[in-house]
PAFI-522060 format. One record per atom (N, C-alpha, C): residue in one letter; x, y, z. Coordinates in steps of 0.2 Angstrom, whole numbers, plus 2048, in hexadecimal, padded with zeros to 3 digits. Atoms other than C-alpha are relative to their C-alpha. Example, Ala and Ser with C-alpha at 12.3 -4.5 7.8 and 13.67 -1.06 7.14 Angstrom:
  resn    x    y    z
     A  804  7FA  800
     A  83E  7EA  827
     A  804  806  800
     S  7FC  7FA  7FF
     S  844  7FB  824
     S  7FC  805  803
//
This chain:
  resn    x    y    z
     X  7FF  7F9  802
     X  724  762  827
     X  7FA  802  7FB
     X  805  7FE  803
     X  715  76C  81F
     X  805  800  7FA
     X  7FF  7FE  808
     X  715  771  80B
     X  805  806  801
     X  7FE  7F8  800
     X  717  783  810
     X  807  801  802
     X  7F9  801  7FA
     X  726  77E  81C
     X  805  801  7F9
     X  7FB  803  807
     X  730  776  80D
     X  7FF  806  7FB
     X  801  7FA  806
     X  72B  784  800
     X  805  806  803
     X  7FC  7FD  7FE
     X  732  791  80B
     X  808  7FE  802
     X  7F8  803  7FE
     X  742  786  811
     X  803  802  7F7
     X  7FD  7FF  808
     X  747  786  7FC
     X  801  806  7FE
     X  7FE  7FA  804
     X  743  797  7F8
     X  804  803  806
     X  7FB  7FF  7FE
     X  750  79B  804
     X  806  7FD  800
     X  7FB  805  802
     X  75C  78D  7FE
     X  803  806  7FA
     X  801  7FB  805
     X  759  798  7EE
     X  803  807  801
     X  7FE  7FB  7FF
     X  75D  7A8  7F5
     X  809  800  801
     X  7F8  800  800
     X  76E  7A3  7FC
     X  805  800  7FC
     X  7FC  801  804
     X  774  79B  7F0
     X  800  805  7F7
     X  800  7FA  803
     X  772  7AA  7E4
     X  805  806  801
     X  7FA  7FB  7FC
     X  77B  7B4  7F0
     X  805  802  7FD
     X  7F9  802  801
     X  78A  7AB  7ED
     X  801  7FF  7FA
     X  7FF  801  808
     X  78A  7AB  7DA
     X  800  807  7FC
     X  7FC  7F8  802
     X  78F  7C0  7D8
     X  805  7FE  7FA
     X  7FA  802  807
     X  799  7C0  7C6
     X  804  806  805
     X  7F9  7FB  7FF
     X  7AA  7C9  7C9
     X  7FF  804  7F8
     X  802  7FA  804
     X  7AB  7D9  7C1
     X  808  802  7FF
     X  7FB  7FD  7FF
     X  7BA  7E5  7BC
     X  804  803  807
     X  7FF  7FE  7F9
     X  7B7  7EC  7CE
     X  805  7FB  805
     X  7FC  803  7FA
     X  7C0  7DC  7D6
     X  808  803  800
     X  7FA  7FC  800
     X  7D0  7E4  7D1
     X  804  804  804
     X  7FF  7FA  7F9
     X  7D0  7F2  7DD
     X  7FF  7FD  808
     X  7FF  804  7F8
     X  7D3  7EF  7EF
     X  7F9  803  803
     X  809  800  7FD
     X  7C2  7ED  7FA
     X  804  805  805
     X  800  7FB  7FA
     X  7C1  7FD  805
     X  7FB  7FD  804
     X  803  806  7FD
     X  7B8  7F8  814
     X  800  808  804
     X  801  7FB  7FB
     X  7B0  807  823
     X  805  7FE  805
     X  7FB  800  7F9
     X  7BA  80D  82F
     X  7FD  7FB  805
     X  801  801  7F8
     X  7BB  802  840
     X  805  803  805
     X  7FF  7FD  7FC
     X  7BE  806  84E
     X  807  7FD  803
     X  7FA  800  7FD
     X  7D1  807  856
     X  801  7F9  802
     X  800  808  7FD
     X  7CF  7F4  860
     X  7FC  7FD  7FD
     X  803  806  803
     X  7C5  7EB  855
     X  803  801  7F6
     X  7FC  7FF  809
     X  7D1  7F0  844
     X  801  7F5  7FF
     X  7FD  805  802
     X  7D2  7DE  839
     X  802  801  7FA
     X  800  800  808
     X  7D6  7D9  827
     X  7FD  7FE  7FD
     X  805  802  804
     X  7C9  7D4  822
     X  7FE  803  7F8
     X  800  7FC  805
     X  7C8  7DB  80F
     X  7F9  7FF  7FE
     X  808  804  804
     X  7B3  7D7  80C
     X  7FC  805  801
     X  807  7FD  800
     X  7AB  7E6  80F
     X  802  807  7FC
     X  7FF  7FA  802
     X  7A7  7F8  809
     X  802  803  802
     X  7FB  7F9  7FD
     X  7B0  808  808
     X  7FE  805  804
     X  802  7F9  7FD
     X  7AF  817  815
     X  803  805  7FC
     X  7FF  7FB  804
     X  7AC  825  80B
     X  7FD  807  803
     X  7FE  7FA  7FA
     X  7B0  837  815
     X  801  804  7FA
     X  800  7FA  806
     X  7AD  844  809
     X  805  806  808
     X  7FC  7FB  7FA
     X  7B2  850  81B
     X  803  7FD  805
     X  800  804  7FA
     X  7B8  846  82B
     X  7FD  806  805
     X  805  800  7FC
     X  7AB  84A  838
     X  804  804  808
     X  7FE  7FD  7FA
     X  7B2  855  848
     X  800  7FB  807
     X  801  803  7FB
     X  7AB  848  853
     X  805  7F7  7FF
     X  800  804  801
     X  7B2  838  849
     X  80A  801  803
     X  7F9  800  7FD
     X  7C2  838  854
     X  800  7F5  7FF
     X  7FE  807  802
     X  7CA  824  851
     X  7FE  7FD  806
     X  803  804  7FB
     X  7C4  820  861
     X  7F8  800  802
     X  806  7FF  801
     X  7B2  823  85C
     X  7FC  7FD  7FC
     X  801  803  806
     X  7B2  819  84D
     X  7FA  7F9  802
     X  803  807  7FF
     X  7A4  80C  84D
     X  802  7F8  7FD
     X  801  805  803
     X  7A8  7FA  849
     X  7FB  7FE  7FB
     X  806  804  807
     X  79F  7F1  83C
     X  803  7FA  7FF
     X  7FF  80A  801
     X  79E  7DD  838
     X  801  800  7F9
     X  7FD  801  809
     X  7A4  7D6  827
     X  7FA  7FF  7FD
     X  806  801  805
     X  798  7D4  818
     X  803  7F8  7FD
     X  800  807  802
     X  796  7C0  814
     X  804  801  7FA
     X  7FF  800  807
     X  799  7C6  802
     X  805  806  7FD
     X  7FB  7F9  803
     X  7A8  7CF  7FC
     X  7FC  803  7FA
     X  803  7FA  805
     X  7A3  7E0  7F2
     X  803  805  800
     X  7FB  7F8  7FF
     X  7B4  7EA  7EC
     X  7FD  802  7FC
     X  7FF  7FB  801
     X  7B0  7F8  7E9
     X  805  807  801
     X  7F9  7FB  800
     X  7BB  809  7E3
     X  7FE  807  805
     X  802  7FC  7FB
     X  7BA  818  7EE
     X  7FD  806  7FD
     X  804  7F8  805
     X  7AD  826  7E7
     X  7FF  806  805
     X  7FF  7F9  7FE
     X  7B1  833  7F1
     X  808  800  801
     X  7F8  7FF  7FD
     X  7C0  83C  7F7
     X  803  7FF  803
     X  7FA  804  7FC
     X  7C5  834  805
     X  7FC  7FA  7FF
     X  801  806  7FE
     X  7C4  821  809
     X  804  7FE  802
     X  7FD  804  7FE
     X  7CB  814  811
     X  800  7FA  800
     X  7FF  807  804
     X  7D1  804  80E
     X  803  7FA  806
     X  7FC  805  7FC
     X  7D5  7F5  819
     X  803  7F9  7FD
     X  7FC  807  801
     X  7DE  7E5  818
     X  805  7FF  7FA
     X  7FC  7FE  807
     X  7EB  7EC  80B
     X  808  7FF  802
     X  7FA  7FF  7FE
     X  7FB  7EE  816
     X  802  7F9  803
     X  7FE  809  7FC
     X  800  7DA  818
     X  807  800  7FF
     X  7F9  805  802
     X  810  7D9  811
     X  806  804  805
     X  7FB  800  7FA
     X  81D  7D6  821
     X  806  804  7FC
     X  7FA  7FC  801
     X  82D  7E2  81F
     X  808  7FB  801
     X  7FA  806  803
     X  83D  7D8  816
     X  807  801  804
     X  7FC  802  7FB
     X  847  7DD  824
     X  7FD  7FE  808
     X  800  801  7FA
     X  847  7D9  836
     X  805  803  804
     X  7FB  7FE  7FA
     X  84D  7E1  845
     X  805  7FB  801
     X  7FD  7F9  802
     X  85A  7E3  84A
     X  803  802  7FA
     X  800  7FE  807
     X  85B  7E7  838
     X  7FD  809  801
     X  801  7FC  802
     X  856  7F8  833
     X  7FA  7FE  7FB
     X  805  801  805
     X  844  7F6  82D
     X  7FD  804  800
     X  802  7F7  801
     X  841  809  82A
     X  801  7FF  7F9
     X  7FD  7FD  809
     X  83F  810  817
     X  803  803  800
     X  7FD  7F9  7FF
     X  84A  81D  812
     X  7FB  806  7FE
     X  804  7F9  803
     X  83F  82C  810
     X  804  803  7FF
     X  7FF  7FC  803
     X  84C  835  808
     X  7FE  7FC  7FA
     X  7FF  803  805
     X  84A  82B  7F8
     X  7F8  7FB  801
     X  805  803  801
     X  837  825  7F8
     X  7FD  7FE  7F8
     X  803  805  805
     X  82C  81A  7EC
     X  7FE  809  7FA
     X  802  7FB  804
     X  82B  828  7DC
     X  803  807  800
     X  7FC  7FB  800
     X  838  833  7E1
     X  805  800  7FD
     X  7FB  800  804
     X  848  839  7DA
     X  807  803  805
     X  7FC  7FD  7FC
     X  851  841  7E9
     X  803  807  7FD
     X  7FF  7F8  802
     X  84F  852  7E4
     X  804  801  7F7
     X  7FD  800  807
     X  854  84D  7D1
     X  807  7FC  7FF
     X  7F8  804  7FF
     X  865  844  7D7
     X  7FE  7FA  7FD
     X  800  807  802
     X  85D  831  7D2
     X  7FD  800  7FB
     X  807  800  804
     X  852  82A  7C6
     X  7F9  7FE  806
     X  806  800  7FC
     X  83F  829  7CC
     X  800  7F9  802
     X  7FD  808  7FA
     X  840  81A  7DA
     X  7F9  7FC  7FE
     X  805  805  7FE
     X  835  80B  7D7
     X  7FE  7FB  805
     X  7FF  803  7FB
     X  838  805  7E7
     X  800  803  806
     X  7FD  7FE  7FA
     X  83D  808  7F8
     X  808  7FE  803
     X  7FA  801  7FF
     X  84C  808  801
     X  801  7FD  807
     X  7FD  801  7F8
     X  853  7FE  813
     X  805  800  801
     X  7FB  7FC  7FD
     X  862  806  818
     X  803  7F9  803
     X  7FA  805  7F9
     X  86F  7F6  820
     X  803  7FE  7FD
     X  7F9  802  801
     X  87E  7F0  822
     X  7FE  7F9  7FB
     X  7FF  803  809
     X  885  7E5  813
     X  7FF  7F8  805
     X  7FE  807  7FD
     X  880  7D2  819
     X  7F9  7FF  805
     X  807  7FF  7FB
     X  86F  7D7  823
     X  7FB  7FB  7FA
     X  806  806  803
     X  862  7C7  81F
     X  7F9  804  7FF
     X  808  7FD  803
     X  853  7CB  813
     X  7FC  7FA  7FF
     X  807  806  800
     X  843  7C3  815
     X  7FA  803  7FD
     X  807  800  806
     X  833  7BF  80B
     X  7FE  803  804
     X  806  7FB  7FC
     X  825  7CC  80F
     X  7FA  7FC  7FF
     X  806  803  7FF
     X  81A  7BF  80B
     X  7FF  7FA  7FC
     X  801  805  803
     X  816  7AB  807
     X  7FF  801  7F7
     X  801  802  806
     X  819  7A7  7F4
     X  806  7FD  7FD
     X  7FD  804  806
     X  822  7A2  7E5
     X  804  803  7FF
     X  7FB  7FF  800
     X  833  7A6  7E2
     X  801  800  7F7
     X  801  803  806
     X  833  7AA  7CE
     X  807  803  7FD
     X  7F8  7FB  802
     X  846  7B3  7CD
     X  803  801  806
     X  7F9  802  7FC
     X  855  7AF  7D7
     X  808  800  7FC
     X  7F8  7FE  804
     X  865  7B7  7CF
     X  803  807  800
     X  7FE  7FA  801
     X  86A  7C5  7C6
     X  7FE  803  7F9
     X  803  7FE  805
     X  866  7D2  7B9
     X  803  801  7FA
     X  7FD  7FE  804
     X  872  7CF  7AD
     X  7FE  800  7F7
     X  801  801  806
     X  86A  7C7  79F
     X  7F9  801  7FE
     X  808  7FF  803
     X  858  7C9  7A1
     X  7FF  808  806
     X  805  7FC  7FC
     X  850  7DB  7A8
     X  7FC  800  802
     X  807  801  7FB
     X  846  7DE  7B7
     X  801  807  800
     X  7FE  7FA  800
     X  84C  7F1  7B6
     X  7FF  803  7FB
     X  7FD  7FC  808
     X  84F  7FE  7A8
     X  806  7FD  7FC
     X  7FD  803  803
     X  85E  7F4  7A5
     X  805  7FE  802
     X  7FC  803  7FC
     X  86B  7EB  7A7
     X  804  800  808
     X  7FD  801  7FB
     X  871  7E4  7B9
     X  7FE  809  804
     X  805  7FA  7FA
     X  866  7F4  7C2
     X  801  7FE  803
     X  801  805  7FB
     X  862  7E7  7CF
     X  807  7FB  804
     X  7FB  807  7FB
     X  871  7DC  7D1
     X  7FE  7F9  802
     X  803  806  7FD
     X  86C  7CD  7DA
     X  7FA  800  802
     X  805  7FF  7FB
     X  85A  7CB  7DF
     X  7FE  7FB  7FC
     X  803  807  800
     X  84D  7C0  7E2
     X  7F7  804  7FF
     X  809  7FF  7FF
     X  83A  7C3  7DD
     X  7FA  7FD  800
     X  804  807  7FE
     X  82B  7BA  7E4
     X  7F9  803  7FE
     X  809  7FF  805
     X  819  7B9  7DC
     X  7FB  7FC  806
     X  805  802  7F8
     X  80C  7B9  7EB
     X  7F8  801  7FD
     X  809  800  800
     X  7F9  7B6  7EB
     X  7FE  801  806
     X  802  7FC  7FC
     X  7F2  7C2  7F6
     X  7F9  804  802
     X  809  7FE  800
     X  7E0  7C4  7FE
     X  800  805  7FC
     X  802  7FB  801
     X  7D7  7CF  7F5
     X  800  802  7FA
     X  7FE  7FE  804
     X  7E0  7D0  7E9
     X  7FF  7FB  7F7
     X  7FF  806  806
     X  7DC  7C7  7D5
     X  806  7FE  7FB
     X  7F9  7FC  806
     X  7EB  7CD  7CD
     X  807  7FD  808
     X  7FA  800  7FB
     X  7FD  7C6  7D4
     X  801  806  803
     X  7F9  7FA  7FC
     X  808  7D1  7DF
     X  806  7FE  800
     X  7F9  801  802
     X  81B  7D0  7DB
     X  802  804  808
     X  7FC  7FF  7FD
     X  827  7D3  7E9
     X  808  800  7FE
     X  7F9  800  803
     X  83B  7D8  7E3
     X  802  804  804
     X  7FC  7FD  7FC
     X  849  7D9  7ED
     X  807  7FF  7FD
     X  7FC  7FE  805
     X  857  7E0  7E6
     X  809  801  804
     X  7FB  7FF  7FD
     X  86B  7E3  7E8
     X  803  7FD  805
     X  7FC  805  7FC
     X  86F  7D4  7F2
     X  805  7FE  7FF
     X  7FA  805  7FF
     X  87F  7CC  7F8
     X  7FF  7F9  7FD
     X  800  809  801
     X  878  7BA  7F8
     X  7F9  7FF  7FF
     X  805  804  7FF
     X  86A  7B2  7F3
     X  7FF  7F8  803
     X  7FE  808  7FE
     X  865  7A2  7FD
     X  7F8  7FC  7FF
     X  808  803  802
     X  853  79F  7F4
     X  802  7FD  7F9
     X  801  803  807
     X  851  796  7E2
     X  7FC  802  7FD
     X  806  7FE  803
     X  846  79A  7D4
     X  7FA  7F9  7FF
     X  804  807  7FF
     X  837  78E  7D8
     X  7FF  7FD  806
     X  803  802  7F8
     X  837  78E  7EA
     X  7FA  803  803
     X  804  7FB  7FE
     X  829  792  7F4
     X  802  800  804
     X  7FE  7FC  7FB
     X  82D  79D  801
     X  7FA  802  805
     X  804  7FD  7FE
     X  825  7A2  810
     X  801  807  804
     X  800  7F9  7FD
     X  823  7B4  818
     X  805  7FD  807
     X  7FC  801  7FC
     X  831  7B5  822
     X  806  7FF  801
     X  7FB  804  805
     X  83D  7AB  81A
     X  805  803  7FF
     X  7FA  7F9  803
     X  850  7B2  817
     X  801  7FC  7FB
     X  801  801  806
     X  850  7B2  805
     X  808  803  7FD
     X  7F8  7FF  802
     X  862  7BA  805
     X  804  804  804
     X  7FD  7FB  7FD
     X  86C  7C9  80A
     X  801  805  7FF
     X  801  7FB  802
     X  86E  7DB  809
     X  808  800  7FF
     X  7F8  7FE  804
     X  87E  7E1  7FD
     X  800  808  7FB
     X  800  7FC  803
     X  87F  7ED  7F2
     X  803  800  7F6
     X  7FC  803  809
     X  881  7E6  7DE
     X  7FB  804  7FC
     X  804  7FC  805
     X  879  7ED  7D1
     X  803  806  7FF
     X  7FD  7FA  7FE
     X  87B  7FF  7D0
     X  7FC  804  806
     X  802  801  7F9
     X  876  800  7E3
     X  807  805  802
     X  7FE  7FC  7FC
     X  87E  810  7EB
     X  801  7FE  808
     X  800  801  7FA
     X  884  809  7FC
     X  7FB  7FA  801
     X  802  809  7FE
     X  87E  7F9  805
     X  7F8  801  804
     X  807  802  7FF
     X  86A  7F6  805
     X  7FC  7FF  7FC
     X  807  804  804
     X  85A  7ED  800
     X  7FD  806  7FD
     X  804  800  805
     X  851  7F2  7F1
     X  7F9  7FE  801
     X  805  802  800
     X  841  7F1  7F4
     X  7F9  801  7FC
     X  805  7FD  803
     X  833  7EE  7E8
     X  7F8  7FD  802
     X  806  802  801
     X  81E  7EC  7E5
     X  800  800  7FA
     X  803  800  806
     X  818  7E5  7D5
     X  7FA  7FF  800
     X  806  801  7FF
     X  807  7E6  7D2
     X  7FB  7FC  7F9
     X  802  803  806
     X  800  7D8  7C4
     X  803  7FE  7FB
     X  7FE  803  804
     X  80E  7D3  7BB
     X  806  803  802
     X  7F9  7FD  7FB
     X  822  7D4  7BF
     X  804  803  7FB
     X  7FE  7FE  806
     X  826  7E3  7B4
     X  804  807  803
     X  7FE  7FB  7FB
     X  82F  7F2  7BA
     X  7FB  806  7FE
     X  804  7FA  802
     X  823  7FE  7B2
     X  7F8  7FC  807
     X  803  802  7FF
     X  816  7F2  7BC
     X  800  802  80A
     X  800  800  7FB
     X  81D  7F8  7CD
     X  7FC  806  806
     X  805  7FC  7FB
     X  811  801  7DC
     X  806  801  806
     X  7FC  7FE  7FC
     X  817  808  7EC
     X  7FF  7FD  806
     X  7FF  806  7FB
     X  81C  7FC  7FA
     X  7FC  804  806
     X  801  7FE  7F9
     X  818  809  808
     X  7F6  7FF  800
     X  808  800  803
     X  804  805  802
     X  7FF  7F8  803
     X  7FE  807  7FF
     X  809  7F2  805
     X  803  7FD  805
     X  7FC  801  7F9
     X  815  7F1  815
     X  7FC  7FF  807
     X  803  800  7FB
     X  80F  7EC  826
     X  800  807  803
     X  7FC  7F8  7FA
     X  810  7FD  832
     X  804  7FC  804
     X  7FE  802  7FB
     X  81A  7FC  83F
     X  7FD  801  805
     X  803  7FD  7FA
     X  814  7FF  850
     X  803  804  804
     X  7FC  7FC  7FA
     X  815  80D  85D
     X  803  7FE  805
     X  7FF  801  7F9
     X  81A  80E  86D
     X  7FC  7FC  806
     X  805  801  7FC
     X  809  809  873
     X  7FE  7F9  7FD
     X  802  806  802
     X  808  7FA  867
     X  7FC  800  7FC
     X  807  801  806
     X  7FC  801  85A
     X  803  7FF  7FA
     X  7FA  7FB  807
     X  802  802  848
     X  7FD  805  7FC
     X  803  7FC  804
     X  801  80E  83D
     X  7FB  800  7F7
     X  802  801  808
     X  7F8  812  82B
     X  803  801  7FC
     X  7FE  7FC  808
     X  7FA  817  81A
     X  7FD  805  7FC
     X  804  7FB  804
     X  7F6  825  80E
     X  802  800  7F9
     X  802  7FF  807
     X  7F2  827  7FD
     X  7FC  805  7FD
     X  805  7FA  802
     X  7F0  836  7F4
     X  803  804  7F9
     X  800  800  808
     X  7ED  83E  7E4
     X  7FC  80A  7FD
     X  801  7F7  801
     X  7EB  852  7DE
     X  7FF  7FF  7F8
     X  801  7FE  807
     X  7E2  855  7CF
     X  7FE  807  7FE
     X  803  7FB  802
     X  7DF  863  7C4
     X  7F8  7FF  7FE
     X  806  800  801
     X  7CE  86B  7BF
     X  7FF  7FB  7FB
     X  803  807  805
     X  7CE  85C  7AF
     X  801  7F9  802
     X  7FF  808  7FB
     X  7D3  84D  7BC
     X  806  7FF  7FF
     X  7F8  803  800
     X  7E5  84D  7B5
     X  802  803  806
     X  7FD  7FE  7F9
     X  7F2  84C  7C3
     X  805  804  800
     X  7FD  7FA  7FF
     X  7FB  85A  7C9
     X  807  7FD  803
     X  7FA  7FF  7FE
     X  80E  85A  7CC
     X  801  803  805
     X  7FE  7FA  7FB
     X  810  861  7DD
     X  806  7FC  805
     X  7F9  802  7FB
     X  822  861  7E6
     X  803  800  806
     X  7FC  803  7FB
     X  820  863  7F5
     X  7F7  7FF  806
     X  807  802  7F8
     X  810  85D  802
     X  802  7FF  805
     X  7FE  7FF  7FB
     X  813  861  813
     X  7F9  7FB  804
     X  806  807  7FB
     X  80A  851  81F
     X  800  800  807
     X  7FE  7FC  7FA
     X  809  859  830
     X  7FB  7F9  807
     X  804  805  7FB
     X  803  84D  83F
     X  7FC  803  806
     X  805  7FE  7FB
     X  7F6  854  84C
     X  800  7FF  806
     X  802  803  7FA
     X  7F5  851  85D
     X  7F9  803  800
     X  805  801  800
     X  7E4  850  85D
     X  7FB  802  7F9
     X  802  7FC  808
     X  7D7  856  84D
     X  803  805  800
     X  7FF  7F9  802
     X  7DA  869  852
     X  807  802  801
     X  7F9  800  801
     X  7EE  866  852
     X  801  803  80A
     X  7FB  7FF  803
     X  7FA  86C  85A
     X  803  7FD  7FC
     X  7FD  805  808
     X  805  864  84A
     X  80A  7FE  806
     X  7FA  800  7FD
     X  814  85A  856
     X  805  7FE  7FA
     X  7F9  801  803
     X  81D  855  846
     X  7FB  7FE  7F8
     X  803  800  806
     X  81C  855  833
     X  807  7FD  7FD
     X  7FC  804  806
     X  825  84B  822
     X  7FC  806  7FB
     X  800  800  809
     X  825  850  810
     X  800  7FE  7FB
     X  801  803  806
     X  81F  84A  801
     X  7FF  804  7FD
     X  801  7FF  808
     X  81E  84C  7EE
     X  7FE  7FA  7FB
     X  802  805  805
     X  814  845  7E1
     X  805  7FC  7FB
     X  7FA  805  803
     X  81D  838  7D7
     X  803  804  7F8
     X  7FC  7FD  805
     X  829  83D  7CA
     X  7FF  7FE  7F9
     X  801  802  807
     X  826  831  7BD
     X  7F8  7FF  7FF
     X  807  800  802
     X  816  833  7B5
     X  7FC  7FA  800
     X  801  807  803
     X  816  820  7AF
     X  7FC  7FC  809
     X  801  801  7F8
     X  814  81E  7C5
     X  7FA  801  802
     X  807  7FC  7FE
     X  804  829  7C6
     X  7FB  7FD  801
     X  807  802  801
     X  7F3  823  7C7
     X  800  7F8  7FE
     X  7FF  808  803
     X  7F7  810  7C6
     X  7F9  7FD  806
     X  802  801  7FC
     X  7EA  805  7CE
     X  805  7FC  804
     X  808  800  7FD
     X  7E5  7FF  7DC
     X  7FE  807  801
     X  801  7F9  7FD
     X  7E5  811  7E2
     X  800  808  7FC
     X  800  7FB  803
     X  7EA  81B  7D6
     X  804  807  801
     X  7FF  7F9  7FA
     X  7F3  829  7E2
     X  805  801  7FA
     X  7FB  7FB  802
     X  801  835  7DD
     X  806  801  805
     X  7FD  7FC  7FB
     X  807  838  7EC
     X  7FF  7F7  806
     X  802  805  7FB
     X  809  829  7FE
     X  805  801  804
     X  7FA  7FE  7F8
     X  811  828  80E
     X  7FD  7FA  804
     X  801  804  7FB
     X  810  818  818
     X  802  801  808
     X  7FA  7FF  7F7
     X  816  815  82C
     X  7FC  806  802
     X  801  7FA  7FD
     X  80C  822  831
     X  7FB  7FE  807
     X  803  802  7FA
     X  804  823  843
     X  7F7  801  7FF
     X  807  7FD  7FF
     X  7F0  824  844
     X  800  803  804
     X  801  7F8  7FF
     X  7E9  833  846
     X  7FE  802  7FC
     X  804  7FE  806
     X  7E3  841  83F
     X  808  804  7FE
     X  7FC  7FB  803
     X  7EE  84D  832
     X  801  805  7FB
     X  804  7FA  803
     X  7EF  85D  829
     X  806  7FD  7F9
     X  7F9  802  807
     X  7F8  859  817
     X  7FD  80A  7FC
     X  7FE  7F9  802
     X  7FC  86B  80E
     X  802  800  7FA
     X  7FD  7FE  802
     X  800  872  7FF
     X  801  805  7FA
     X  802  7F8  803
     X  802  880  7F2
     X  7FC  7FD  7F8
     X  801  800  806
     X  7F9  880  7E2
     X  7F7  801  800
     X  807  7FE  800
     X  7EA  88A  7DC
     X  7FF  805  80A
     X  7FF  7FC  7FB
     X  7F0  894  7ED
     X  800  7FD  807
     X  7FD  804  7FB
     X  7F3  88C  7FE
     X  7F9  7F9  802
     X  805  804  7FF
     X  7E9  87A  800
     X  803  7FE  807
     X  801  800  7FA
     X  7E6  874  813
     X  7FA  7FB  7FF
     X  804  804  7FE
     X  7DE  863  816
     X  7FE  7FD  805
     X  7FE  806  7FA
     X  7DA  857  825
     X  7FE  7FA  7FE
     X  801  806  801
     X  7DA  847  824
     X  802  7F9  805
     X  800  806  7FA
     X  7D8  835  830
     X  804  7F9  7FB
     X  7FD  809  803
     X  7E5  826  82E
     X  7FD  7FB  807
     X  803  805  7FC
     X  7DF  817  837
     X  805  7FC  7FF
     X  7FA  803  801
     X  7EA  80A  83D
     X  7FF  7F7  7FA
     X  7FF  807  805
     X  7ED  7FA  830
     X  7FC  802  7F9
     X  807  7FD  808
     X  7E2  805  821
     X  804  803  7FD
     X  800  7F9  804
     X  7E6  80F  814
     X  7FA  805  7FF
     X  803  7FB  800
     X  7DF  81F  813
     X  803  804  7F9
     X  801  7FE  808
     X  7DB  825  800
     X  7FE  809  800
     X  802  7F9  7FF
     X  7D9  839  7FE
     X  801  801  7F5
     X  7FE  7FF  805
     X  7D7  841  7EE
     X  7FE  80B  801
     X  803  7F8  802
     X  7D8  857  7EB
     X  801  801  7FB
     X  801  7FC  807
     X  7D2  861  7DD
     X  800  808  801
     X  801  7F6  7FC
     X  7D9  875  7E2
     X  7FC  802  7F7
     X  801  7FB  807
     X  7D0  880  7D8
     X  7F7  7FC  7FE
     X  80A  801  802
     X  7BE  876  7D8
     X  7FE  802  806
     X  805  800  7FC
     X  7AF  87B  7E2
     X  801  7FA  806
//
């Protein structure tokens, strides 16, 4: 092998191994948004950067989307425009199983208060009969298995009842994620078991102060605090259609003209058969009730809505005079939005 051979093989040796020696920044905290792909080649892969849609494009129908390859070198980055999108976020399996009821209750979503009736929900809800088997949403560590009498996971005492909370390490992610399931009949885990996704860890009951028979269900995000909880429909697998796709997620956030967040009660989220509609069916939101909720990372939102079908859709609402959006959910992504009525 020549001089020159050898000289060039090293400073290539050099180059690589450079690569791979990126310091982590405060940016690894946030979830890696990653470009749209394309409808059949959707993965998890969480390594690459964000697609950032200031407008969605007339022609960028979901079945026009280009594919892209993963980047060697993970580089999360936060979303610097208004829209983005985020892959490989929505991993964690749903804590019931058919024939269970493994629908959330959308009267009573993550930050709601049902029209002023509850306190603001940290959770979600699965509606079943009393005695329906709850399973992990995902492999870990088992760090509370009981009840809430003498130590709080709530505002105060015996909120929860029985439940069990597991401490997961989850791609992507440097900061724990907690999973808490609430208002059980029976636990049949221990504290200090490892659990894996799938696993029945108890039963649905109604103990605590649990209004009728169903799971509680939380997201904690970096420490198992109740002020530390995020909104699970951001973290749940979708389900699938009729056709076998599943749906996305949305995330979204209304600021005034100084970037603080706007109070609006009612967001109409309209679904399109096609970009130029017609609109075959629409849901309801309102931004979260309790302030403490708002603007939490990874995303920051105000407002979210998981189970949703890909597609495009028109979200709506009054303030600063009537706002009109469009926006593209893709399936197994979050989709990040952010408006400012009243700016240029």
């Amino acid at each position: 092998m020549t001089l020159l051979r050898i000289k060039t093989l090293a400073g290539l040796l050099i180059l690589v191994f450079l690569a791979g020696c990126r310091p982590a920044s405060a940016s690894d905290l946030l979830p890696n948004a990653v470009p749209a792909i394309a409808l059949e080649t959707v993965t998890s892969t969480p390594t690459e950067t964000p697609m950032q849609v200031a407008n969605p494009p007339a022609s960028a129908t979901p079945e026009r989307l280009n594919p892209v390859s993963s980047s060697p070198t993970p580089v999360p980055t936060a979303c610097a425009t208004d829209t983005c999108i985020y892959q490989g976020r929505l991993t964690l399996q749903r804590p019931i199983a058919t024939p269970g009821r493994d629908t959330i209750d959308n009267t009573y979503r993550f930050g709601s208060t049902q029209g002023g009736l509850r306190d603001p929900h940290h959770g979600v809800e699965f509606l079943n009969s009393f005695g329906t088997p709850v399973l992990a949403a995902a492999d870990g560590l088992v760090i509370v298995a009981g009840d809430d009498r003498q130590t709080f996971y709530g505002p105060y005492a015996y909120f929860y009842g029985n439940l069990v909370v597991i401490e997961h390490q989850m791609a992507g992610f440097t900061a724990p994620v907690y999973t808490l399931y609430a208002h059980l009949s029976e636990l049949s885990v221990s504290a200090g078991e490892q659990v894996r996704v799938g696993q029945w860890i108890g039963k649905v009951g109604m103990t605590g102060v649990a209004t009728g028979s169903h799971l509680h269900f939380e997201v904690r995000w970096g420490e198992n605090t109740y002020r530390s909880a995020r909104n699970p429909e951001l973290y749940l697998t979708p389900r699938v259609d009729e056709n076998g796709q599943p749906g996305g997620a949305l995330a979204g956030r209304i600021l005034d003209q100084q970037g603080h967040p706007l109070h609006v009660e009612s967001i109409v989220l309209e679904h399109l058969v096609g970009r130029d509609g017609p609109v075959d069916w629409r849901i309801y939101l309102e931004t979260y009730a309790e302030k403490a909720l708002v603007g939490l990372k990874p995303y920051e939102e105000s407002f979210a809505a998981g189970d949703l079908p890909a597609g495009w859709y028109r979200l709506s609402f009054v303030q600063n005079g009537m706002q009109e959006h469009l926006l593209q959910i893709l399936p197994n992504q979050v989709t990040t939005v952010t408006y400012r009525p009243g700016q240029p």
